[in-house]
N, C-alpha and C positions, 0 to 999 in steps of 0.2 A: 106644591112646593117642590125643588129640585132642589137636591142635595150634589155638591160637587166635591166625591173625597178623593185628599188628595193624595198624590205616593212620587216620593223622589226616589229612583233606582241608578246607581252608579253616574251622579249628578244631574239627569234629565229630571225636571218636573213633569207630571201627567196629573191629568183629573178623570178621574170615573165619575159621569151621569148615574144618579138612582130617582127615579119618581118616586114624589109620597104624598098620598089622597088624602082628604079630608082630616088634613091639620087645622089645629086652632092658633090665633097669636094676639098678642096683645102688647103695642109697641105702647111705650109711653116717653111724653118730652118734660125734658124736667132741667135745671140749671142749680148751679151753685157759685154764689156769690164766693171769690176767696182773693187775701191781698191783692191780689197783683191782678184782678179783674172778675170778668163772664167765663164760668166753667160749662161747656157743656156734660151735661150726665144721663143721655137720654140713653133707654136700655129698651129689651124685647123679651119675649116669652113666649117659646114656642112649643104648643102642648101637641104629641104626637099619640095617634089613638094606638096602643100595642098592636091592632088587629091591621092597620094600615101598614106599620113598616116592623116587625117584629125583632128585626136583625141587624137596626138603623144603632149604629153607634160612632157620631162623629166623632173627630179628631183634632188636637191644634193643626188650625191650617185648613181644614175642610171649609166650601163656601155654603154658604143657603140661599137662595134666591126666590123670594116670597112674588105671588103674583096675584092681585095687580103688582104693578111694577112701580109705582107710587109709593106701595111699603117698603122697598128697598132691598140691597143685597147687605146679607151681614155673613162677618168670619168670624170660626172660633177660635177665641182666641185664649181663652182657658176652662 
């Protein structure tokens, strides 16, 4: 997994690259029926071993990008 955190300094956005080894995840697809239609509610769970990245604390705004690349990029977004 690559973690992308991010940092705006006197308005430029940057991304700092971190590798992180032998993570676990577990995406699930899920929906909710509600008036006005199809809600998507799909969510992910990403277990990270302490011994792998120890000092790994994202942030609103950091990316993940899971690989295969079929699983997806996701953002934090809280």
């Amino acid at each position: 997994m690559t973690v992308y955190h991010r940092a705006v300094v006197a308005g430029a956005e940057s991304y700092t690259r971190e590798q992180v080894v032998a993570v676990f995840w577990e995406n699930r697809k899920a929906a909710n029926v509600i008036k006005s239609g199809l809600l998507e509610a799909d969510s992910v769970a990403v277990y990270v071993p302490f011994a792998s990245a120890p000092a790994l604390n994202p942030k609103v705004g950091d990316v993940l990008v899971v690989v295969p690349t079929h699983v997806g990029v996701f953002l934090f977004e809280s």
